[in-house]
PQR file of N, CA, C, O and H, with PARSE charges and radii, in Angstrom:
ATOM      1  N   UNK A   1      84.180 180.472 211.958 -0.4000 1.5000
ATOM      2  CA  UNK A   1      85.139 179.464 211.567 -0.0000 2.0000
ATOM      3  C   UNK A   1      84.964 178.217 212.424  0.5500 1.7000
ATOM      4  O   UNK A   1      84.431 178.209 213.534 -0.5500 1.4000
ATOM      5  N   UNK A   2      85.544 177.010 211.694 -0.4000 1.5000
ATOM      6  CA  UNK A   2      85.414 175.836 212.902 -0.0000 2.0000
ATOM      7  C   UNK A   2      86.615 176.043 213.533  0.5500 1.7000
ATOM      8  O   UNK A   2      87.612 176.710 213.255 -0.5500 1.4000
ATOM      9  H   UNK A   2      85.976 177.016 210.793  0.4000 1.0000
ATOM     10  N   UNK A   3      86.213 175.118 214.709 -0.4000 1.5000
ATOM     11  CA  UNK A   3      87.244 175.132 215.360 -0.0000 2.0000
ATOM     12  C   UNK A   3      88.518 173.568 215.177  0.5500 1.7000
ATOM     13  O   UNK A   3      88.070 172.542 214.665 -0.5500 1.4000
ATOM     14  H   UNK A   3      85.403 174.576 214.935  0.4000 1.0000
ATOM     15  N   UNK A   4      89.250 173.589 215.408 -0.4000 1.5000
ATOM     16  CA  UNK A   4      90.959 173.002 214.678 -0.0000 2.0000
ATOM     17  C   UNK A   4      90.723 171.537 215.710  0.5500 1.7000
ATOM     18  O   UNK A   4      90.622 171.427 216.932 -0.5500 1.4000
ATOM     19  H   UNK A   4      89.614 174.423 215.823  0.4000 1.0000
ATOM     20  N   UNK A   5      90.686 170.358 214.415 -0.4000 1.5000
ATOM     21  CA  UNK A   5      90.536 169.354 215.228 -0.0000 2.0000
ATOM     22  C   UNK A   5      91.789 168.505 215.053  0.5500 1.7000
ATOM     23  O   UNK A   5      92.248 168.343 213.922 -0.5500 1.4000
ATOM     24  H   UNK A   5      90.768 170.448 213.423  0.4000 1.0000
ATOM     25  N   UNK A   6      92.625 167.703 216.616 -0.4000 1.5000
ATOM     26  CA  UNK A   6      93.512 167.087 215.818 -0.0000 2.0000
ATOM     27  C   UNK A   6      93.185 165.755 215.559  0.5500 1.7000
ATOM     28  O   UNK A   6      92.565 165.165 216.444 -0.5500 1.4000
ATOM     29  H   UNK A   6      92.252 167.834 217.535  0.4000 1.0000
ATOM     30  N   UNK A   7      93.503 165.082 214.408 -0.4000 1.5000
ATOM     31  CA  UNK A   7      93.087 164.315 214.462 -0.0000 2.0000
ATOM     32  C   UNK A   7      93.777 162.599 215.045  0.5500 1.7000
ATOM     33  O   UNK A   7      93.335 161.458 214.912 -0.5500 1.4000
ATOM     34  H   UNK A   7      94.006 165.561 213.689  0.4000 1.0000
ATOM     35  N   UNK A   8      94.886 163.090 215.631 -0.4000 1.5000
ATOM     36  CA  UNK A   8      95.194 161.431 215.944 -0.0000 2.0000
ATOM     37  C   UNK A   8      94.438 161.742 217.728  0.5500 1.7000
ATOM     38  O   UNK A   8      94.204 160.876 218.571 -0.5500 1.4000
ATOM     39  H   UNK A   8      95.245 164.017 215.738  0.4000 1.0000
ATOM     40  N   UNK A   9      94.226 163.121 217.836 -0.4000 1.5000
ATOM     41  CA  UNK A   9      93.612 162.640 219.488 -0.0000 2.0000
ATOM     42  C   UNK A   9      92.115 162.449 219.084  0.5500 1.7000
ATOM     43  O   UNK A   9      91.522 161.762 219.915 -0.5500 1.4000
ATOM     44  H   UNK A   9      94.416 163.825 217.151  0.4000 1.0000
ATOM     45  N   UNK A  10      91.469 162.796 218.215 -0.4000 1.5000
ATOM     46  CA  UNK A  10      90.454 162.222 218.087 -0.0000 2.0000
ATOM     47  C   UNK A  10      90.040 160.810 218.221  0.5500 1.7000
ATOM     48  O   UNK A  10      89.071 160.302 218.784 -0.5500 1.4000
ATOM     49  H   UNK A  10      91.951 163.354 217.540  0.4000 1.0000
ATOM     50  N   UNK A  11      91.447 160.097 217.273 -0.4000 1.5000
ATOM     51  CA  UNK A  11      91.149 158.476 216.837 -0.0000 2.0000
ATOM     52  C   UNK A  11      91.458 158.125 218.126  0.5500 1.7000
ATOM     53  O   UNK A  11      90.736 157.190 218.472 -0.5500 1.4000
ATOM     54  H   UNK A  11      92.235 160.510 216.815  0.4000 1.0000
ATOM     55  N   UNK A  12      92.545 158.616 219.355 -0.4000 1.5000
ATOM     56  CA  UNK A  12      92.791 157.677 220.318 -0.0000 2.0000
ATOM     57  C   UNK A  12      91.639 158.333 220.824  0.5500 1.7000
ATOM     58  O   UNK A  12      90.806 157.610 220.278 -0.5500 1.4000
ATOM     59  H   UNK A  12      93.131 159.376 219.074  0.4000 1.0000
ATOM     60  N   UNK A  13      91.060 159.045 221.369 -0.4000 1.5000
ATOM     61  CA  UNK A  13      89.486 159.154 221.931 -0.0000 2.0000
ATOM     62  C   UNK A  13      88.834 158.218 221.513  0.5500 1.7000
ATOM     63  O   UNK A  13      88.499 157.338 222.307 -0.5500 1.4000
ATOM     64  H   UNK A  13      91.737 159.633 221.813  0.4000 1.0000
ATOM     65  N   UNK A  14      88.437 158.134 220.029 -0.4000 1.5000
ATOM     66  CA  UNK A  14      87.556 157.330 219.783 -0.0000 2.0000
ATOM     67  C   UNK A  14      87.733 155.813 219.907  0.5500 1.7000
ATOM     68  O   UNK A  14      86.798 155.015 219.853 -0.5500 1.4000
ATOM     69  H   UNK A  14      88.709 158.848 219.384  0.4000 1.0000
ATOM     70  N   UNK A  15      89.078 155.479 220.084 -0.4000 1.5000
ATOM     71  CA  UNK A  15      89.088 153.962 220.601 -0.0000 2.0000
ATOM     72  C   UNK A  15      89.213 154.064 222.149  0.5500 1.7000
ATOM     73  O   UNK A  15      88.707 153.076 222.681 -0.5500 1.4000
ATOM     74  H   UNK A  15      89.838 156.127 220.128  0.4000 1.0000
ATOM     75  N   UNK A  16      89.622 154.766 222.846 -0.4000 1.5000
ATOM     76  CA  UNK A  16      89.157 154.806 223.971 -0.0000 2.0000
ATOM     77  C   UNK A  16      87.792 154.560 224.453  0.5500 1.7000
ATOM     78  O   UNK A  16      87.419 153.904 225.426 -0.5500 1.4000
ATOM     79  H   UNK A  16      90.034 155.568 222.415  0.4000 1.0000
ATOM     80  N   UNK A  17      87.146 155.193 223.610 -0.4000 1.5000
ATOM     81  CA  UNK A  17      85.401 155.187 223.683 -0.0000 2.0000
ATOM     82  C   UNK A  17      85.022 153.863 223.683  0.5500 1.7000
ATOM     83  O   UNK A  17      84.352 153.355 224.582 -0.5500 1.4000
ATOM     84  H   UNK A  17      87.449 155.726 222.819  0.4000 1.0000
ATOM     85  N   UNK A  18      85.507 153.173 222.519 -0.4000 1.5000
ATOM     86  CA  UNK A  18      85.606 151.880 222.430 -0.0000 2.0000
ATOM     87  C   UNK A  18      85.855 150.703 223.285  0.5500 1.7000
ATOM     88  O   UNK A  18      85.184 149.755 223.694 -0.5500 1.4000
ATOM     89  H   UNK A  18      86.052 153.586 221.789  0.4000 1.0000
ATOM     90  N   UNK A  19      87.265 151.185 223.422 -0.4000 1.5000
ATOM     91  CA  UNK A  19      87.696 149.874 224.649 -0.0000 2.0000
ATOM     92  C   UNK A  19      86.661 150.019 225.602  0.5500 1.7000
ATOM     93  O   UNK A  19      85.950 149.036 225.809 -0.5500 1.4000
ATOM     94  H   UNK A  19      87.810 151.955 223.090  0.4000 1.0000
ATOM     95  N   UNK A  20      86.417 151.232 226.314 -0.4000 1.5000
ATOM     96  CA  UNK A  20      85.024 151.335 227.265 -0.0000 2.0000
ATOM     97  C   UNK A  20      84.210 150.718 227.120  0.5500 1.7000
ATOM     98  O   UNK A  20      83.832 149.864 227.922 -0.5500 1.4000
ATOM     99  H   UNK A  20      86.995 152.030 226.146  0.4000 1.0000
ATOM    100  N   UNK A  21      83.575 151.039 225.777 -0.4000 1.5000
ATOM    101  CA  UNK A  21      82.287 150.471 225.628 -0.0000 2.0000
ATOM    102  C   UNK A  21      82.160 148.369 225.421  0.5500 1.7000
ATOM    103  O   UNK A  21      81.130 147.701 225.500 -0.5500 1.4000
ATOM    104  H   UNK A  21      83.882 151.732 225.125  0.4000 1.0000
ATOM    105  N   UNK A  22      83.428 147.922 225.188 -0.4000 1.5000
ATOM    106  CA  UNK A  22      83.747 146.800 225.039 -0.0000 2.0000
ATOM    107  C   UNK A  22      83.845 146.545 226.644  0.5500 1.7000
ATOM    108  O   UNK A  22      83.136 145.694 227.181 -0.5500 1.4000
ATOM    109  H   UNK A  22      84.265 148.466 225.123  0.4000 1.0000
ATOM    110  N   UNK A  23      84.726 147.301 227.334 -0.4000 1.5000
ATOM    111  CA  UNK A  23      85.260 147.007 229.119 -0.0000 2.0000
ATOM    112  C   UNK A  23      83.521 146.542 229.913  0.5500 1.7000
ATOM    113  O   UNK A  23      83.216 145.507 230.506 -0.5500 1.4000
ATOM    114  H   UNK A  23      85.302 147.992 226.897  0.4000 1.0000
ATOM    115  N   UNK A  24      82.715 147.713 229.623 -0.4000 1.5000
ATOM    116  CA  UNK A  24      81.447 147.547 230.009 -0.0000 2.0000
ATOM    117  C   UNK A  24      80.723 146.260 229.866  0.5500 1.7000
ATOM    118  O   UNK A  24      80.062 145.731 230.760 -0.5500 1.4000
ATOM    119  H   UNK A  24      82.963 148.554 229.142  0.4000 1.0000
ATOM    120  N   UNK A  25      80.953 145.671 228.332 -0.4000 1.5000
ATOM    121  CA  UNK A  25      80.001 144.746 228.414 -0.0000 2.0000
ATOM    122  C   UNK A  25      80.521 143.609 229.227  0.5500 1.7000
ATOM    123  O   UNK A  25      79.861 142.843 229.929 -0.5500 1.4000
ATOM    124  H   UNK A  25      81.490 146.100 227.606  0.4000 1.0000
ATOM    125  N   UNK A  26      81.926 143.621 229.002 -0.4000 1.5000
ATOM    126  CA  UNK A  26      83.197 142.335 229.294 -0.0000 2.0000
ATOM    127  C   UNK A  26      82.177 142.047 230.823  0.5500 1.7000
ATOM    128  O   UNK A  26      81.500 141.071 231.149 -0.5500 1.4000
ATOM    129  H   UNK A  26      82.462 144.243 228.431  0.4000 1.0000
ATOM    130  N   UNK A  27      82.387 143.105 231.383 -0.4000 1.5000
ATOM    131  CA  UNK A  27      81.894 143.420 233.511 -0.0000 2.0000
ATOM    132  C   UNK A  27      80.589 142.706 233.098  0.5500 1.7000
ATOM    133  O   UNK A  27      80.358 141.693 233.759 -0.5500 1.4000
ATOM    134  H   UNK A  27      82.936 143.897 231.119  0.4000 1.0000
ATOM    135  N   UNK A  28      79.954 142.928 232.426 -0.4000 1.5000
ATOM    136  CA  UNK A  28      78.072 142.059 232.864 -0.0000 2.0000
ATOM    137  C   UNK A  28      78.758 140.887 232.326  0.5500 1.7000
ATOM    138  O   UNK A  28      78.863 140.137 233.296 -0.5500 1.4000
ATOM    139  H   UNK A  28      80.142 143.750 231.890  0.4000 1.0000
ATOM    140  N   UNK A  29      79.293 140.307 231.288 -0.4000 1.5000
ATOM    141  CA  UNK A  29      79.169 139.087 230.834 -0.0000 2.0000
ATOM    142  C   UNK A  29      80.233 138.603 231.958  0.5500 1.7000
ATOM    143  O   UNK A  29      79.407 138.280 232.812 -0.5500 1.4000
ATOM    144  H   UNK A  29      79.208 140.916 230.500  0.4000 1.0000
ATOM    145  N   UNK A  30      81.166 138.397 232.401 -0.4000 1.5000
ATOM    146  CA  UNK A  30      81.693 137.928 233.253 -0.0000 2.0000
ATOM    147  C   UNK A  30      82.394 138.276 234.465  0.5500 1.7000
ATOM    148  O   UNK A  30      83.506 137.839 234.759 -0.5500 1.4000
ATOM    149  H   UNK A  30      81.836 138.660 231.708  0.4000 1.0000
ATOM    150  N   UNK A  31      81.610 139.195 235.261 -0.4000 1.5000
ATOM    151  CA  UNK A  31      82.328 139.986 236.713 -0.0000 2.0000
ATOM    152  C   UNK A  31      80.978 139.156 237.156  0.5500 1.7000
ATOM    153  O   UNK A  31      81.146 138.889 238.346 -0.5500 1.4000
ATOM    154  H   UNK A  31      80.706 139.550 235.022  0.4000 1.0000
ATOM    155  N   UNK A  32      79.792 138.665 236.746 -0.4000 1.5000
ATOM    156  CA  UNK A  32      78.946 138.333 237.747 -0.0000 2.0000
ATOM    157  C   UNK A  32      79.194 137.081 238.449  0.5500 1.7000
ATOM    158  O   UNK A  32      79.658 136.059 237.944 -0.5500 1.4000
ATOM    159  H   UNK A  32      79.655 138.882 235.780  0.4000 1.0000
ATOM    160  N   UNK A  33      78.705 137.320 240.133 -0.4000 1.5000
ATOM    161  CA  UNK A  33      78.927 136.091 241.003 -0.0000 2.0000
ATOM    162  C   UNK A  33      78.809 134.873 240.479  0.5500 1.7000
ATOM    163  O   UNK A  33      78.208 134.836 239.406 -0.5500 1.4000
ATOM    164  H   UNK A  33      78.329 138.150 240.543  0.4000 1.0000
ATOM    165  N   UNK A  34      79.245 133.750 240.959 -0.4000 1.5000
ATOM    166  CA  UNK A  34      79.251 132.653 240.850 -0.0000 2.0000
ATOM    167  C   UNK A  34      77.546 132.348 241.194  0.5500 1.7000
ATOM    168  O   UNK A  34      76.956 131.616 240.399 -0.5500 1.4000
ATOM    169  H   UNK A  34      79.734 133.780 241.831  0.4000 1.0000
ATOM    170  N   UNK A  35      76.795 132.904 242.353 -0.4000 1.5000
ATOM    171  CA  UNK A  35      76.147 132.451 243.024 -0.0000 2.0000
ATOM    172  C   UNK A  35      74.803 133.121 241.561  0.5500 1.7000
ATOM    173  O   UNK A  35      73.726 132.629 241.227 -0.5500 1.4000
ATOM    174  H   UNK A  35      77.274 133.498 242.999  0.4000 1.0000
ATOM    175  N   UNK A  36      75.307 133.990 241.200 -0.4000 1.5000
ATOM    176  CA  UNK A  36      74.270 134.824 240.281 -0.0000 2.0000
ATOM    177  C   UNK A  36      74.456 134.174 239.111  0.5500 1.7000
ATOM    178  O   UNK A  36      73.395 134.029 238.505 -0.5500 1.4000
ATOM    179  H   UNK A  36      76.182 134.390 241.471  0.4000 1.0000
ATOM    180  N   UNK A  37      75.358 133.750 238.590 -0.4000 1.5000
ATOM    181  CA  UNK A  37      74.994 132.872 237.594 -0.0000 2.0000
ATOM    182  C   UNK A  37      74.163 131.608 237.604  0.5500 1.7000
ATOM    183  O   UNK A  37      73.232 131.416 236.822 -0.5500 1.4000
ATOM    184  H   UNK A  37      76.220 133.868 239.082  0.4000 1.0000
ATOM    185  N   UNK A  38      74.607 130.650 238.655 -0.4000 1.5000
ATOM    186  CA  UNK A  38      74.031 129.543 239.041 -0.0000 2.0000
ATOM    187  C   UNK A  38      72.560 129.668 238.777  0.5500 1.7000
ATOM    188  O   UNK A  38      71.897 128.828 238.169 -0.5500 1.4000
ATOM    189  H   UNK A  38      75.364 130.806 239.290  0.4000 1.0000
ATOM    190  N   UNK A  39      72.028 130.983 239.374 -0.4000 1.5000
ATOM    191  CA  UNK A  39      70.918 131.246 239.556 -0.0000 2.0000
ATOM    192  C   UNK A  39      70.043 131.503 238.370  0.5500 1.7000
ATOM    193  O   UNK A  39      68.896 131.167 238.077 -0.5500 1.4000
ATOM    194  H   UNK A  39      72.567 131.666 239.868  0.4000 1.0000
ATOM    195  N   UNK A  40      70.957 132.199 237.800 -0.4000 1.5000
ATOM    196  CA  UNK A  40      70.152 132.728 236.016 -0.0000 2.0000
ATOM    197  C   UNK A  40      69.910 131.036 235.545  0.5500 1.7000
ATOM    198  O   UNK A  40      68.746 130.645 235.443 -0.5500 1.4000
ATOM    199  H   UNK A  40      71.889 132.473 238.039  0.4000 1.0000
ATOM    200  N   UNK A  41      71.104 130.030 235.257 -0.4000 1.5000
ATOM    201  CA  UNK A  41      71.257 128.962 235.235 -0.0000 2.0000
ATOM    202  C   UNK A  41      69.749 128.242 235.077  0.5500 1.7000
ATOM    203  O   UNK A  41      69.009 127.696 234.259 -0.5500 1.4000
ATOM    204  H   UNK A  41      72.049 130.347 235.340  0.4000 1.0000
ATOM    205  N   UNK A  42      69.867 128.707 236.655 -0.4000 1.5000
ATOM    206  CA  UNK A  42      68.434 127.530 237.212 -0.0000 2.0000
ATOM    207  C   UNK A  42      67.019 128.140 236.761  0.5500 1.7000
ATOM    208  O   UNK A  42      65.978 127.492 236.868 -0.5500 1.4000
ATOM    209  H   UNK A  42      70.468 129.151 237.320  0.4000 1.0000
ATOM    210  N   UNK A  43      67.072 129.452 236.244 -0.4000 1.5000
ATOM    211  CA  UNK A  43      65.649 130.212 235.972 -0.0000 2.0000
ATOM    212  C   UNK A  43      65.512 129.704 234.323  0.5500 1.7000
ATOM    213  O   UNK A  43      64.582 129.079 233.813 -0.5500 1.4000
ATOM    214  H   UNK A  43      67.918 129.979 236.156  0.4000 1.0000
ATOM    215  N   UNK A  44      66.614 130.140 233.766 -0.4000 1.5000
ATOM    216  CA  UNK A  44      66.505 129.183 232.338 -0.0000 2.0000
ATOM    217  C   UNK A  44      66.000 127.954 232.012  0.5500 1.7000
ATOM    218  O   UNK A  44      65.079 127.774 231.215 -0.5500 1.4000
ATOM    219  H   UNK A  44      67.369 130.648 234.180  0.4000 1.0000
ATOM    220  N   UNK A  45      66.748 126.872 232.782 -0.4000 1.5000
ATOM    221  CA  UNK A  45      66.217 125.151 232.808 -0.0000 2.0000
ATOM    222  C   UNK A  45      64.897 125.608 233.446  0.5500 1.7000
ATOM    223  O   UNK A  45      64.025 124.888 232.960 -0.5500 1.4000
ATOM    224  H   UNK A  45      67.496 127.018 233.430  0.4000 1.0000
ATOM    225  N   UNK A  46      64.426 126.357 234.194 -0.4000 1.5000
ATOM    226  CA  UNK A  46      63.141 126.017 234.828 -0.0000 2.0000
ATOM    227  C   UNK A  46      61.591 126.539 233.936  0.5500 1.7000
ATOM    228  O   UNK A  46      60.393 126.255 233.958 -0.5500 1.4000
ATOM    229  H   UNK A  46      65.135 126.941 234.589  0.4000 1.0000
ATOM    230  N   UNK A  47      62.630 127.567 233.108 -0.4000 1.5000
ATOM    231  CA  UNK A  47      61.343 128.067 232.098 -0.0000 2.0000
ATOM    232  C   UNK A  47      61.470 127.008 231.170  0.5500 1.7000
ATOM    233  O   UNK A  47      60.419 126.384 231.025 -0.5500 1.4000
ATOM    234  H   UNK A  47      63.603 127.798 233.090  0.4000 1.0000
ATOM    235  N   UNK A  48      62.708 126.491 230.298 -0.4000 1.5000
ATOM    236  CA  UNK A  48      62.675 125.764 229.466 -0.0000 2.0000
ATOM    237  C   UNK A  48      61.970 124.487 229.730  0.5500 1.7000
ATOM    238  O   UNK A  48      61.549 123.781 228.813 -0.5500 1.4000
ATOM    239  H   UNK A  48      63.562 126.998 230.416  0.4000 1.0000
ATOM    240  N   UNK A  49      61.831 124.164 231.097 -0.4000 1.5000
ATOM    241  CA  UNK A  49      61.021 122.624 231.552 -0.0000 2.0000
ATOM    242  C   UNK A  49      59.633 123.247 231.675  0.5500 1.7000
ATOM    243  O   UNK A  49      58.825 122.399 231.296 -0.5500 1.4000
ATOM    244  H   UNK A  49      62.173 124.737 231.841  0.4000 1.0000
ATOM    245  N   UNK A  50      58.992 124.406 232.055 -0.4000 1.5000
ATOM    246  CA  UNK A  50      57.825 124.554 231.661 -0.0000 2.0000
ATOM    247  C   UNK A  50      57.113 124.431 230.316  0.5500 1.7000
ATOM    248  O   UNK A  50      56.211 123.721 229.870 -0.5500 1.4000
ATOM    249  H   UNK A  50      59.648 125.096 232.363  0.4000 1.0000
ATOM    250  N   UNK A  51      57.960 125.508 229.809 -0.4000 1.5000
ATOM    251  CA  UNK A  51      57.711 125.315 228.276 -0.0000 2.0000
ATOM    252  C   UNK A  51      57.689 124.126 227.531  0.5500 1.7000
ATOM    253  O   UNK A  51      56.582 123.935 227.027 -0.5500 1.4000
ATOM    254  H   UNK A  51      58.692 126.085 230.171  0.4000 1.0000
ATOM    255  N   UNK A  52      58.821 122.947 227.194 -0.4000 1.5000
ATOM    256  CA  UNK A  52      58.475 121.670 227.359 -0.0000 2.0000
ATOM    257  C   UNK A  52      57.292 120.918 227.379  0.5500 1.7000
ATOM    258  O   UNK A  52      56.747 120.205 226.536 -0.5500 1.4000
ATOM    259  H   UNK A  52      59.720 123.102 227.604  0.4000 1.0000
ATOM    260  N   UNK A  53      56.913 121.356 228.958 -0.4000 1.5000
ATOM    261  CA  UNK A  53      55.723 120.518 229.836 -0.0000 2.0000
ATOM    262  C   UNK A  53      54.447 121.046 229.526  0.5500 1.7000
ATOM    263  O   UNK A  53      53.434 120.548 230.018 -0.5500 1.4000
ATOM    264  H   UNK A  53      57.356 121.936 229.643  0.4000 1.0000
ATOM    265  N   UNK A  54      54.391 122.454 228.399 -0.4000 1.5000
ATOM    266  CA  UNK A  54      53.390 123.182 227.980 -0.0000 2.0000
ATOM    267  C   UNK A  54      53.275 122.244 225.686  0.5500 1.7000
ATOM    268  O   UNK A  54      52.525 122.327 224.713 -0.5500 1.4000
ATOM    269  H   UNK A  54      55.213 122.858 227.999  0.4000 1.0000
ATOM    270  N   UNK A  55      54.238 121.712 225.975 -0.4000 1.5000
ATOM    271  CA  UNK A  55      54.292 121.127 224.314 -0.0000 2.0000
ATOM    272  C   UNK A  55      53.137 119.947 223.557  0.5500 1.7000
ATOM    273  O   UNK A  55      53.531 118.847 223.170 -0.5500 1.4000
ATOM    274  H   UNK A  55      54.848 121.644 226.764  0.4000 1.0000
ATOM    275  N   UNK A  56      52.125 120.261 223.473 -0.4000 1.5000
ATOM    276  CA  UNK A  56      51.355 119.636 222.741 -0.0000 2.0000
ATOM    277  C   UNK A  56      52.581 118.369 221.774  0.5500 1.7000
ATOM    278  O   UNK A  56      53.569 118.503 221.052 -0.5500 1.4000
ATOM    279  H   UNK A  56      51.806 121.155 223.788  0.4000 1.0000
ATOM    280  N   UNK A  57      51.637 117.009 222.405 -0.4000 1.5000
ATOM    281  CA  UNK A  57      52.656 115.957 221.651 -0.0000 2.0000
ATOM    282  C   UNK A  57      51.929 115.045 220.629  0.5500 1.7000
ATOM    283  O   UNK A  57      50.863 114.610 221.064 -0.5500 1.4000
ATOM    284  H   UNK A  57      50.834 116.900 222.992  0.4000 1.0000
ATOM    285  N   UNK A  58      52.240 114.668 219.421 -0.4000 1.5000
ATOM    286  CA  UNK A  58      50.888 114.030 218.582 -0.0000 2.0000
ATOM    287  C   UNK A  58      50.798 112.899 219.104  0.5500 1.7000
ATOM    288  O   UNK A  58      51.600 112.425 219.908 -0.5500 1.4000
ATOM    289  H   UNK A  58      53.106 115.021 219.067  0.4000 1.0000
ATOM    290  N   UNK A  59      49.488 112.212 218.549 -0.4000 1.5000
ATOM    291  CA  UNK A  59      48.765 110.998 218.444 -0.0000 2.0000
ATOM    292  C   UNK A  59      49.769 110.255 217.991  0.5500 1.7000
ATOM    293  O   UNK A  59      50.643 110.637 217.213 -0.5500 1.4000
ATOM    294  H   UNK A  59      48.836 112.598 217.896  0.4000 1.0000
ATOM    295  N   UNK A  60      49.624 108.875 218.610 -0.4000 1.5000
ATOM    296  CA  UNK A  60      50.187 107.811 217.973 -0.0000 2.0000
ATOM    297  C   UNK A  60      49.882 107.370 216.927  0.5500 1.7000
ATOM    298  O   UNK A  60      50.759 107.087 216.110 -0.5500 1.4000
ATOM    299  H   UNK A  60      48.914 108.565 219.242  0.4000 1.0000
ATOM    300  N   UNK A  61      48.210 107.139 216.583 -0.4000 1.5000
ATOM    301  CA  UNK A  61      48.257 106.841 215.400 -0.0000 2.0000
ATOM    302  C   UNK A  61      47.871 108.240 213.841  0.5500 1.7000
ATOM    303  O   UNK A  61      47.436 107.809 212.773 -0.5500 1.4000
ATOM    304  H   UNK A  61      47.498 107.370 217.246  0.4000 1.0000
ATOM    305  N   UNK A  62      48.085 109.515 214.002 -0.4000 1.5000
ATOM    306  CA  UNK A  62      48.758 110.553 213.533 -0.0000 2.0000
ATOM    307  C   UNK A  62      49.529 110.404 212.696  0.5500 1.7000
ATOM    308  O   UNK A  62      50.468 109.610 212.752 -0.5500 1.4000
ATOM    309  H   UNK A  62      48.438 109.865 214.869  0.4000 1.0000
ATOM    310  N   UNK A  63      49.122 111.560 211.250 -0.4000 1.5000
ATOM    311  CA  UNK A  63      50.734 111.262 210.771 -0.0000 2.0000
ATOM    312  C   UNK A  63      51.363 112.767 210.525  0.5500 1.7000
ATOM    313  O   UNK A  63      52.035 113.176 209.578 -0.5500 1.4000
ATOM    314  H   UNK A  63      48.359 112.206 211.204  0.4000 1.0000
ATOM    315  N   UNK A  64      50.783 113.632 212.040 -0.4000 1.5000
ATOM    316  CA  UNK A  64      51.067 115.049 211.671 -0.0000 2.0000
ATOM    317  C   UNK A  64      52.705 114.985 212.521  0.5500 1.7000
ATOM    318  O   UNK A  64      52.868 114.246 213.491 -0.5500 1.4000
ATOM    319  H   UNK A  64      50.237 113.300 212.810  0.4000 1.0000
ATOM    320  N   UNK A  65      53.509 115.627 212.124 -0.4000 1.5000
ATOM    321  CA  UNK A  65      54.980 115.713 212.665 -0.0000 2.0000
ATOM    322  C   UNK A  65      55.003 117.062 213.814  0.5500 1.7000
ATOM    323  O   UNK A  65      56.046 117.359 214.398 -0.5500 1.4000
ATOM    324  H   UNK A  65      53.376 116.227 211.335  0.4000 1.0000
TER
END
């Protein structure tokens, strides 16, 4: 036989599970330092200015876009 499930402790389990799994992400997206963001910050602009500075730019007199 199965065994006897109830089901409203299931549903509050399963939003429990939930809020967790929501609580978790909440902590990385915003429990990190000030000093650790800054930092991600500055690694972003610094790839994005490479990349940039890696951009093939056309000819002036060109009429490729």
């Amino acid at each position: 036989m199965s065994e006897i499930v109830n089901l409203r402790r299931a549903r509050k389990a399963k939003g429990r599970a939930d809020a967790a799994h929501k609580a978790a992400g909440n902590r990385l997206r915003f429990g990190a330092p000030k000093a650790e963001r800054e930092r991600a910050a500055a690694t972003r602009e610094l790839e994005r200015r490479r990349l940039e500075g890696h951009r093939r730019e056309s000819e002036p007199g060109s009429e490729d876009a």
